[in-house]
C-alpha positions, -999 to 999 in steps of 0.1 A, spaced: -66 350 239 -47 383 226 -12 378 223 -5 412 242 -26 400 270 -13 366 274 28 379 271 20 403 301 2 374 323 34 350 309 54 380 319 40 383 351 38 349 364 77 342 349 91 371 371 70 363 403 85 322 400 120 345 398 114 365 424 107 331 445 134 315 433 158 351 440 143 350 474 149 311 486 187 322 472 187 347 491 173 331 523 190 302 519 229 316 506 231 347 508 219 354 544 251 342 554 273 359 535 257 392 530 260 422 555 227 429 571 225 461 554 230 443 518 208 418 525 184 446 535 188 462 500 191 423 484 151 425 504 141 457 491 149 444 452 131 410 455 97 428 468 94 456 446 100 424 418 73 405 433 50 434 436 56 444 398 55 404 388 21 410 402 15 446 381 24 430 352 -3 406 358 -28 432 363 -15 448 334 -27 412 319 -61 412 332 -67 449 322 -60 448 287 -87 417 287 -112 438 308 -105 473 283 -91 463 254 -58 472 235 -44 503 250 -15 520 242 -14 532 277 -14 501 294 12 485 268 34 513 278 26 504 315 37 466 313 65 477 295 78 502 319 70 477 348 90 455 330 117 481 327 118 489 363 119 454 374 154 450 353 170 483 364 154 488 402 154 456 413 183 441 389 209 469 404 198 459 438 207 426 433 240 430 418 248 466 440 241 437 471 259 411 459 289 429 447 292 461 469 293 478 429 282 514 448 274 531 411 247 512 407 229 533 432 228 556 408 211 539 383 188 527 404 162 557 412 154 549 372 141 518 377 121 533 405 112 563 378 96 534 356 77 522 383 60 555 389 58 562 355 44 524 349 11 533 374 5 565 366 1 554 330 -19 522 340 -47 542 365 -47 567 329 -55 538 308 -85 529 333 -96 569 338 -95 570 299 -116 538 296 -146 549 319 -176 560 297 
């Protein structure tokens, strides 16, 4: 297997076991000592993680399908990105009431954006 391919299915599948595992925490600790409205935020975090765990896996399976593309190694990496600064500030802005971090937030949401936009490129561009 291509060693770009397999890191973004590793990747993928190592974030979505942490998104798990930064959900049961949640569920299971920090429902009882969180405000509703951080835990709703704390929420927010852990399902655009899962969601992009699972982009990053698609990411996988597309470079397989098309081949090496610039475009969709950008992609992965900007899901990856977005993952670490969107959901990553949401977890800490939740857990420690840090209010700055909802600043840097809307970059990690940026990447996201960014991170599709590049990936449905990648598969316009490979169309023949």
């Amino acid at each position: 297997m291509n060693p770009t391919v397999r890191l973004f299915l590793i990747l993928g599948a190592a974030n979505a076991a942490l998104a798990v595992l930064l959900g049961a925490f949640g569920a299971h600790s920090l429902k009882a000592h969180l405000a509703a409205d951080m835990l709703a935020v704390y929420q927010t975090g852990l399902q655009y993680h899962l969601f992009h765990s699972l982009g990053l896996i698609a990411v996988g399976f597309a470079l397989k399908q098309i081949g090496d593309s610039a475009w969709l190694r950008w992609s992965g990496w900007l899901m990856l990105a977005g993952i670490v600064i969107f959901s990553g500030s949401l977890y800490v802005l939740s857990t420690t009431g840090w209010k700055w971090l909802g600043a840097v937030t809307p970059l990690g949401g940026l990447s996201f954006i960014v991170a599709w936009v590049l990936f449905a490129i990648a598969v316009l561009k490979s169309v023949r």
